[in-house]
N, C-alpha and C positions, 0 to 999 in steps of 0.2 A: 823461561817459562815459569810461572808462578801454579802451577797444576798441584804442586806436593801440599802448598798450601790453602787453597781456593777448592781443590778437588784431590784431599789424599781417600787413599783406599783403607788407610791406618791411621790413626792417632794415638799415641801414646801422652797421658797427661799426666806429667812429673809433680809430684807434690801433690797427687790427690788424696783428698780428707775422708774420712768419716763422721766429721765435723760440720754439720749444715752451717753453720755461722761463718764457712772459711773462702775463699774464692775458689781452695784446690776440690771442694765439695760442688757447688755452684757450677762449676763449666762440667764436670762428669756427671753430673744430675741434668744438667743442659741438652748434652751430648745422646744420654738414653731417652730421656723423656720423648725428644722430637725424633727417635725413630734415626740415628746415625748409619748410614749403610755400607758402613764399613767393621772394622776390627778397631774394639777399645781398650786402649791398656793401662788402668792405674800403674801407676808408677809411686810404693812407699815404702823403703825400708821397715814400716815398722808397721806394716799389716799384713796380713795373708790375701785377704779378701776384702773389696772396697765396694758397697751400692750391689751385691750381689756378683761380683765379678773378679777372678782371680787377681790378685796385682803383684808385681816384681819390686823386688827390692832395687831394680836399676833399669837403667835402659838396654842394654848390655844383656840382661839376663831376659831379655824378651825373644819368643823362639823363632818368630816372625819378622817380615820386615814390617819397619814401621816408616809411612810418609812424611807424616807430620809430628813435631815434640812441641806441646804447648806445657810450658816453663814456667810454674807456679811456685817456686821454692824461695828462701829466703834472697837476697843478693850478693850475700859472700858465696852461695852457692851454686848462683848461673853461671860464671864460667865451668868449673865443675862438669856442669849436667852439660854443658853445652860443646864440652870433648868430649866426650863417652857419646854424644849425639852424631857429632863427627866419626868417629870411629865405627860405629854400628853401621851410619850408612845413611841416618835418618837426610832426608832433604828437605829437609822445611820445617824453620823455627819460628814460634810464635811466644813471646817471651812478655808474658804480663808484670812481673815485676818490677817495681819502680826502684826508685834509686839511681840511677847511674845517671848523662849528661845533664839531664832536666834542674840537680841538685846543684851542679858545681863540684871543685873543687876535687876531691877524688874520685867521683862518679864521672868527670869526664875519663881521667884515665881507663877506670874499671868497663866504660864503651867501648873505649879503643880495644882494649885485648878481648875486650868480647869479639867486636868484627874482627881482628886477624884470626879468631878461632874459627869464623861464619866462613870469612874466604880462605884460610889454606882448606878448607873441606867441602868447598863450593855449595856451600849450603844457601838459602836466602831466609831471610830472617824477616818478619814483624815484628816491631816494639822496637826493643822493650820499653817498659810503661802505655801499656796500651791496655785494651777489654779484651779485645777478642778480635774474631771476625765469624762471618758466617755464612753459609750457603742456602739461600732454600729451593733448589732443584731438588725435586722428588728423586733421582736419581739418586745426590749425593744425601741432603737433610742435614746439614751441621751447625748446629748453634755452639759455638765453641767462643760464648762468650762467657763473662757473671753477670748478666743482665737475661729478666726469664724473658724478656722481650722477644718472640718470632714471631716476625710480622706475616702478612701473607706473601708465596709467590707471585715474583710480576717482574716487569722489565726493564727495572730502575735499579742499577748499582752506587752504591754510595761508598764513600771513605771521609772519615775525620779526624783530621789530627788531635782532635780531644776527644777525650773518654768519656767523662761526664757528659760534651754536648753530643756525642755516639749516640747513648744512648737516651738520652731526650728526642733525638730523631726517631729513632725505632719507636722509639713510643708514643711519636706524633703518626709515623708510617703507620703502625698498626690500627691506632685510635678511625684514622682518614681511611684505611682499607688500600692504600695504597703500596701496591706490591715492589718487593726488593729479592732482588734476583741474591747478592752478593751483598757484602756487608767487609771492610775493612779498618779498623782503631789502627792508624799506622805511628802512632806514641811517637819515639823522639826520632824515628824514621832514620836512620843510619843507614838503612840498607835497601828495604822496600819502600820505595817511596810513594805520592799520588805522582807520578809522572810514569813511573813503573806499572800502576794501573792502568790508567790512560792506556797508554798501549796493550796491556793485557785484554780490556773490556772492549780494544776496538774489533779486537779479529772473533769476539763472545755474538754469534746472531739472536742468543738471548736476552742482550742488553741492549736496548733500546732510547735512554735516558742516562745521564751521568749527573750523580750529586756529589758536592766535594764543599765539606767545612775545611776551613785552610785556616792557619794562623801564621802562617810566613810561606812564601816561595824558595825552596832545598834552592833549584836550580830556575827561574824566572827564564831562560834563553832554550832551557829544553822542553820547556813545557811551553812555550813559544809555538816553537817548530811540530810538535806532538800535536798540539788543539791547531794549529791551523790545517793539516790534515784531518784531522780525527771529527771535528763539529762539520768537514760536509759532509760526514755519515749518519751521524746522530750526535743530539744536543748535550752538551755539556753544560752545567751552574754551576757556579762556584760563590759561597757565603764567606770569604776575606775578613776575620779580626784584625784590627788594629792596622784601623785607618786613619788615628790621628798620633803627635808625637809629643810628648812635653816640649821638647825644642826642636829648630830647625837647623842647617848651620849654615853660616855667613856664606854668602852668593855673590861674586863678583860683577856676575853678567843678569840681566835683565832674565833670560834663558833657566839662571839657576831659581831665581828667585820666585818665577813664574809656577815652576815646578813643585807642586807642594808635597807635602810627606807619602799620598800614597796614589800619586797622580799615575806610578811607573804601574803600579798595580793596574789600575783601569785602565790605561790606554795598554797595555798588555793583552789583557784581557778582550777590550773590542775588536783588539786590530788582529786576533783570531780567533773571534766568532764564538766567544764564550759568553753567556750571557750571565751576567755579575749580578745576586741578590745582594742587598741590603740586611735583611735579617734572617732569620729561618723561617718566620712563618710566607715571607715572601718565596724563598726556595721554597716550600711546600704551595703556593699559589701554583707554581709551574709547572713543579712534576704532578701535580692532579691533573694539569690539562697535556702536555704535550704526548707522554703515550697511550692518549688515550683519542685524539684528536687529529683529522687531517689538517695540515697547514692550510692557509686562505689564500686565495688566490690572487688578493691585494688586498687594503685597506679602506675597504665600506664597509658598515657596520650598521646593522637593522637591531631595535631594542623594540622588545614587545613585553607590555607589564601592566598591572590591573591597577597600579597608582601612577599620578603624575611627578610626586615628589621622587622615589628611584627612579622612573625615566629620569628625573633633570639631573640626579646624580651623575646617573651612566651616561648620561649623554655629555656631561660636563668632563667627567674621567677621560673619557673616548677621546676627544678633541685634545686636552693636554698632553694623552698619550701618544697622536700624534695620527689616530683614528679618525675615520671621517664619518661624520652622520648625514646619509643621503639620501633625496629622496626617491620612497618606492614608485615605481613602475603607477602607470595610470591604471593598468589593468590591473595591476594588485590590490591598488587601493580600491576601487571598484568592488573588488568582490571581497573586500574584507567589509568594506561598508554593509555588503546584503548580511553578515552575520554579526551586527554589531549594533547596540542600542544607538539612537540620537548620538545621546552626548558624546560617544567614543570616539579618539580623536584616531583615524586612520593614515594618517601622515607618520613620518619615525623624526621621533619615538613614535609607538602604538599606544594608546592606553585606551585598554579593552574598559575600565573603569574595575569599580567590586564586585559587580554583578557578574563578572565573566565567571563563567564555569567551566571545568575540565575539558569538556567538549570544543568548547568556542579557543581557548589556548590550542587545542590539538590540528582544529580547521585555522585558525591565523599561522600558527606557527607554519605549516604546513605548508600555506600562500606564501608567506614572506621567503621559507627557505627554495622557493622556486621561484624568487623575482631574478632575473639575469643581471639587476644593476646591485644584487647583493653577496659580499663574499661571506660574513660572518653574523651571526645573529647571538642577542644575549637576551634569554627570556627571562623575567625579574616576576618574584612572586610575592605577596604580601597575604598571610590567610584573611580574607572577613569572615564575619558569623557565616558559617553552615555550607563552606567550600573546604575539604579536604586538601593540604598539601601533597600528601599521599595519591591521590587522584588526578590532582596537577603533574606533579612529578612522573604518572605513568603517560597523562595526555605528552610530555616533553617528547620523554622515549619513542611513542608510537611517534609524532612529528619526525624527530630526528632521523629513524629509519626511512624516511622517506628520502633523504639526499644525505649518503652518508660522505660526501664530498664537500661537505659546505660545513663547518665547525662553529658547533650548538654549544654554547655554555651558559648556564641557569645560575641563578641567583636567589632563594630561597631565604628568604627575609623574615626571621621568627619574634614573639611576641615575648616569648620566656625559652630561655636557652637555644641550645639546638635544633633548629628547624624538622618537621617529622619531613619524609620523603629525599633528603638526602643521601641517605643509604640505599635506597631505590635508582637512583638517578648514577652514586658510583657504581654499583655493581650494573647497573647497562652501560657503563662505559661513559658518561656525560658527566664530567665535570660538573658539581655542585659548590656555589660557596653562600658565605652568610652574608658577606658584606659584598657593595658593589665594587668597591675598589680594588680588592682582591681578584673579582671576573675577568674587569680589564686591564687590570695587570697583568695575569695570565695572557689575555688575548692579545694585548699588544705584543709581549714577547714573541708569541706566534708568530707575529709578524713580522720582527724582528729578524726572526729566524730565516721566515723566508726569504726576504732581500738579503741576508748575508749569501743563501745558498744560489743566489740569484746575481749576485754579482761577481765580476768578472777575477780571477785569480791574479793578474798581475804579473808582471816580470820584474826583475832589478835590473837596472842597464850599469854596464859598466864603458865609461869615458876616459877619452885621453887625461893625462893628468902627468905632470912631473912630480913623481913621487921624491926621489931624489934631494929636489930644490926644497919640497916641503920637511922633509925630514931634517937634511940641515940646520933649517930655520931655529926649528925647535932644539934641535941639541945645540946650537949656539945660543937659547935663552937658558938651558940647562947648565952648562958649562959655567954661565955667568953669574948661575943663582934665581935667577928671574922668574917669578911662575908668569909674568905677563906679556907678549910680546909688545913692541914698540908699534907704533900705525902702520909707518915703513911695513916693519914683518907682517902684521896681518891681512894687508892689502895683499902683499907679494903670495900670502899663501893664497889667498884668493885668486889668482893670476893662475899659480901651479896650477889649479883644478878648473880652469876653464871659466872661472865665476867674472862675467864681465867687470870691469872696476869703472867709473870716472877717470881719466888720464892724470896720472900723478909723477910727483918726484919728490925724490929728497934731498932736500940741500942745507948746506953749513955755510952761506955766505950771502952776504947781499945782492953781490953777482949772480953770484950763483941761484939765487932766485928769481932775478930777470929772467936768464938762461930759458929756466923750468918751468917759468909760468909762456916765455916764447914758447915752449916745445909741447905743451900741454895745451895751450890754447885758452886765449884769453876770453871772457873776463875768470877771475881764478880766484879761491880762498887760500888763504895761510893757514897751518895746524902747526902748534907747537908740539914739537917729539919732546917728552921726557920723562923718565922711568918713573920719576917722584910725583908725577899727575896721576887722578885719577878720572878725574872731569874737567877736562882743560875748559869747556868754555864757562866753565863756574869762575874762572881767575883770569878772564879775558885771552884763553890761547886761541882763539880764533880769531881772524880776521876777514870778513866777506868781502865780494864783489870789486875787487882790483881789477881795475879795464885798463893800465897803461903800466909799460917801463916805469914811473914817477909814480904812481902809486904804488907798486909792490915795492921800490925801494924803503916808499916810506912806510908801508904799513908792518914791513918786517920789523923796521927798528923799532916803530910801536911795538907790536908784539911782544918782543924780547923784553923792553921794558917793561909792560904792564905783568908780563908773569915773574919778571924779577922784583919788583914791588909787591904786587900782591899774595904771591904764594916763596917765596923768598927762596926761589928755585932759577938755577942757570937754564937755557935749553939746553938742549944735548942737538937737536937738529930741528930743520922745519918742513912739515909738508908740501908742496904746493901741487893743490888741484884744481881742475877745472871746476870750474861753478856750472851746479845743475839744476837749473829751474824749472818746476813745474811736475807733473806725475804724483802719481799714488805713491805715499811712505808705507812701505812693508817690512816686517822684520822676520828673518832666519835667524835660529840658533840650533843650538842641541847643547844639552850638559849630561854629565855620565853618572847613571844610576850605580851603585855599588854594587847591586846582583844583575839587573834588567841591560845591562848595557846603555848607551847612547840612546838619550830621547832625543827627535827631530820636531824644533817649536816653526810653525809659522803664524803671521797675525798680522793686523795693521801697526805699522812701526812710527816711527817719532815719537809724539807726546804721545797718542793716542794709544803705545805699549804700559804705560804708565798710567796713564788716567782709566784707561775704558777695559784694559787687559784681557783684549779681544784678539786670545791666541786659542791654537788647537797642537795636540802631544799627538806624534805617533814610533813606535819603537823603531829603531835601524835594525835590517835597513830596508829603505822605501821601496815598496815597485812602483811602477808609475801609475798605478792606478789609486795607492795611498799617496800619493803627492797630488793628485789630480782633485781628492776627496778632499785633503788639508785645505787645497786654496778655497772651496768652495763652502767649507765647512764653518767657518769663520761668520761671528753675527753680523760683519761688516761685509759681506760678501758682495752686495749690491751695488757697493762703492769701487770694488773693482769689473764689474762686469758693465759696469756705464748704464745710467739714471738719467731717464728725463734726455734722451736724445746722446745720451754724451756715447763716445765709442770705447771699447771694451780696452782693459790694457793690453800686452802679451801675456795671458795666461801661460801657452805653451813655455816662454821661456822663466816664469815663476817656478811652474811642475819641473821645470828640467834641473834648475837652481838646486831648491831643493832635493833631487834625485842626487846632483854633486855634491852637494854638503852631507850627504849620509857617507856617500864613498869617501868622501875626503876622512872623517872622523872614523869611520872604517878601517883604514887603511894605513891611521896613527893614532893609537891607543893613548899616547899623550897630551891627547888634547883633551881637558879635560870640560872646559866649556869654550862658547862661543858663540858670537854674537854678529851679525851683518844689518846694523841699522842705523841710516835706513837703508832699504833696498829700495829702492826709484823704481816703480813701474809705469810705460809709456804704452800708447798704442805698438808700438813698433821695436820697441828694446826693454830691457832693464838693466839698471848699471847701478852697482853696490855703493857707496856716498863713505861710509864709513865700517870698521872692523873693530872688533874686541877679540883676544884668544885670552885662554889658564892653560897651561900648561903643566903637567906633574915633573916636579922634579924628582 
């Protein structure tokens, strides 16, 4: 429980100043100013009396308990304060001093012996290098930041890993009226983390909304399994720094390569239900609409506006965003006509023209949000000469009360600065922005929402599989050195896990390739095995369409020669597969994230991985309903699902495919990419053509 910190009945602030210029002044001037409804204890050797208020020379020497110690003293001194904190009894550190892992070099150690101080006294810590945090429940009242930022109450908790953009939030919060319940700077996060929160604000009924600046993921796998629970209660954003990388590293497989620097980031994120801002002011397009807004009940969208140019913005936004503009009801249009000049075009968009006034916005809006073929309306305003925005913005309000199930957001469009009447429209609860794109951005998200909360949870299935034989595999390419396996092996591991193959073999003899292509079934290709390839058919290792005894003898000896002349490589061994003509090229991989685990790729495979890079990410491991979503997810999608008469492939065995290859990479952490392409999909089967594995040694 984070209660000592989020909700103490004490605080004790070490290092408080009499020094307005210092942070140790700033947070105990914080602390009283907003009304703190508990006990406050300067903490300074070297005053009697601090801000009107007795102070201790220690922690120790406080008579009372104390919940919380926020740790403003020098850095050779936090460990210090932060035994004497232990000792007393205190539960909960908040430690704004900088210095320590953020720096390097001996600031990582001076962290470590911090946390072994935090856990032999089971204390929980924020920071340190952090602001602060704070509460504004009238109950508690704690701005126990240095920033005089207190925004107002409401039902949006935020945490950021940066101080600085902390508080640029709070100061947008404020500016927007948009209320925050909790407030946490979790600095270099050692102890309290945002996953830590996560779970604290799920079981808070006055948190309503989740903001989260992040500049790395602690743990990508816990916060995983946290927000896929947690967002179908209420919505969680998250604004992610450091999306791009000076460099990437070398990628064996099609899989690694595909995967770019912070792909694990987003498809993390989607694939529980988190809806990922691009910037902050985008985070703040969202929390002005979602606690404040019922969700829609799908994706029609009515715009009503006194110019034609924002209508064609928002109507163009709406459509990219993935919104449909529909049209009203006949009897809507009907009766918006009787209150609407000639020229007013009553179709959606609406354009009431300039002339509309207060009244005529309060009777439209009113019509449209009773049309039954409508779930969301965006009212867009422009002032002309001798129409109050002010006036408009209350017509919004009265409309809106009339159907508070159907989610009204306004647009208020100013000539010079900030639009009048938008602080009318948040304090009734109606979302206001300046610009159009911002509206539907917000509303699309809504959307967003709802289909996440709307679709079905999913299960993982777990299948037979010779785990055994795969394991082996791989510690016999370890044994040998090899991070790659041979064709041979990758095929075979495909076999362990149930992944249909093309009928193969391997062989060392010319015979012995008759044999193989008899037993495999003719007509058959040749692959040349050898460790020193990387792309056998770049240096002629392949050989197609052998339909006799007399041609695989001969096209083996070919073979062998052409890749001993051209890549100046002996083989080691030869494939021989059946030849499979016809069917959709599809490719499977997955490659392993360093924090996020295992990404699972699917896409259209052959050339068309390469040219058109027309795959989709989702984190292992799959249920079937995210393997279900990947195949269909894909812009080539329509090319499996048969076009123009043609008939569908086996989807079913694509989704299952893929449901094995999560287990598979599950279930051997050495693997560290891999590739199945292509994957052949028929009406009636699919059979894997070829394999790539990396294995870690």
């Amino acid at each position: 429980m984070l209660d000592a910190l989020l909700r103490p009945r004490s605080i004790a602030v070490v290092g408080a100043s009499r020094q307005s210029d210092t942070i140790g002044y700033q947070i105990l001037d914080n602390l009283v100013r907003n009304g703190f409804n508990g006990a406050i204890y300067p903490v300074n050797p070297h005053a009697a009396v601090i801000h009107s208020i007795r102070a201790y020379p220690g922690v120790e020497a406080i008579p009372d308990p104390v919940d919380l110690a926020i740790i403003v003293v020098r850095k050779q001194f936090v460990l210090d304060v932060a035994e004497e904190c232990g000792r007393k009894g205190v539960k909960g550190l908040c430690v704004i001093t900088a210095g320590f892992a953020e720096v390097g070099g001996e600031g990582v150690e001076r962290e470590r012996r911090l946390m072994e101080v935090v856990r032999r006294y089971g204390m929980r810590m924020v920071g340190p290098n952090c602001m602060g945090l704070l509460n504004t429940d009238p109950e508690v009242s704690m701005l126990a930041t240095f920033t005089p930022s207190m925004p107002p109450h409401g039902p949006v908790a935020l945490v950021s890993q940066s101080g600085a953009m902390g508080q640029s939030i709070l100061d947008y919060a404020e500016e927007l009226g948009i209320g925050i319940h909790q407030f946490v700077s979790v600095g270099n996060k050692p102890d309290v983390s945002g996953n830590d929160l996560l779970e604290y604000w799920a079981d808070d009924p006055k948190v309503r909304a989740i903001l989260m600046y992040l500049e790395s993921f602690g743990n990508p796998r816990r916060f995983f399994r946290i927000a896929q629970q947690l967002t179908r209660r209420k919505p969680v954003f998250v604004v992610k720094a450091g999306r791009t990388a000076a460099g990437a590293r070398a990628a064996s497989s099609h899989t690694a390569a595909l995967a770019g620097t912070d792909l694990a980031a987003d498809v993390l994120m989607q694939q529980c239900g988190v809806v990922r801002a691009q910037t902050v002011e985008e985070l703040f397009d969202y929390a002005m609409a979602f606690p404040r807004l019922p969700l829609p009940k799908g994706d029609r969208v009515a715009i009503v506006s006194n110019a034609g140019g924002p209508a064609i913005i928002l109507a163009d936004a709406c459509e990219s965003a993935g919104l449909r503009i529909v049209e009203l009801a006949a009897e809507t249009q009907a009766a918006i006509r009787r209150r609407v000049p000639d020229e007013a075009t009553v179709r959606n968009p609406v354009d009431l023209i300039a002339s509309a006034t207060a009244a005529t916005y309060r009777d439209v809006l009113t019509l449209v949000l009773g049309d039954p073929s409508i779930d969301a309306v965006i009212a867009s305003f422009i002032p002309p000469l001798g129409i109050q925005a002010r006036d408009v913005a209350e017509a919004i309000v009265q409309a809106a009360a009339t159907r508070r199930d159907i989610p009204l957001i306004a647009v208020l469009l100013g000539r010079n600065g900030v639009p009048a009447g938008l602080k009318e429209l948040v304090d009734a609860g109606i979302p206001g922005y300046v610009f159009p794109e911002s509206a539907v951005r917000a509303l699309a998200a809504l959307n967003r929402y709802r289909t996440w909360l709307e679709r079905p949870v999913g299960s993982v299935q777990r299948f037979p599989a010779d785990r055994e034989a795969a394991a082996a595999i791989i510690e016999g390419a370890r044994r040998e050195r090899r991070e790659k396996l041979t064709e041979g092996e990758a095929l075979a591991m495909l076999d362990a896990y149930g992944i249909p193959t093309a009928p193969w073999r391997v062989v060392g003899s010319k015979e012995e390739a008759v044999r193989g292509a008899a037993a495999v079934g003719f007509p058959v290709v040749l692959k040349v095995i050898s460790r020193a390839l990387v792309h056998k058919s770049d240096v002629g290792g392949v050989v197609m369409d052998l339909g006799s005894e007399q041609e695989v003898r001969d096209g083996y000896a070919r073979l062998l020669d052409r890749v001993r002349e051209r890549a100046g490589v002996a083989a080691e061994a030869v494939l021989v597969q059946r030849l499979i003509a016809g069917g959709r090229e599809t490719i499977v991989g997955s490659t392993r994230d360093a924090k996020a685990g295992p990404l699972i790729m699917f896409g259209l495979g052959g050339l068309f991985v390469e040219v058109l890079k027309d795959v989709v990410f989702r984190v292992q491991p799959l249920t079937d309903v995210d393997a279900r979503e990947m195949v269909r997810a894909i812009r080539g999608w329509r090319l499996l699902e048969g076009v123009r008469g043609e008939t569908s492939v086996d989807l079913v065995s694509l989704e299952e495919i893929l449901q094995r290859v999560s287990q598979l990479v599950s279930e051997h952490e050495g693997v560290m990419e891999m590739d199945i392409n292509p994957l052949v999909a028929f009406p009636d089967r699919v059979l894997a053509l070829d394999a790539r594995f990396k294995v870690a040694l």
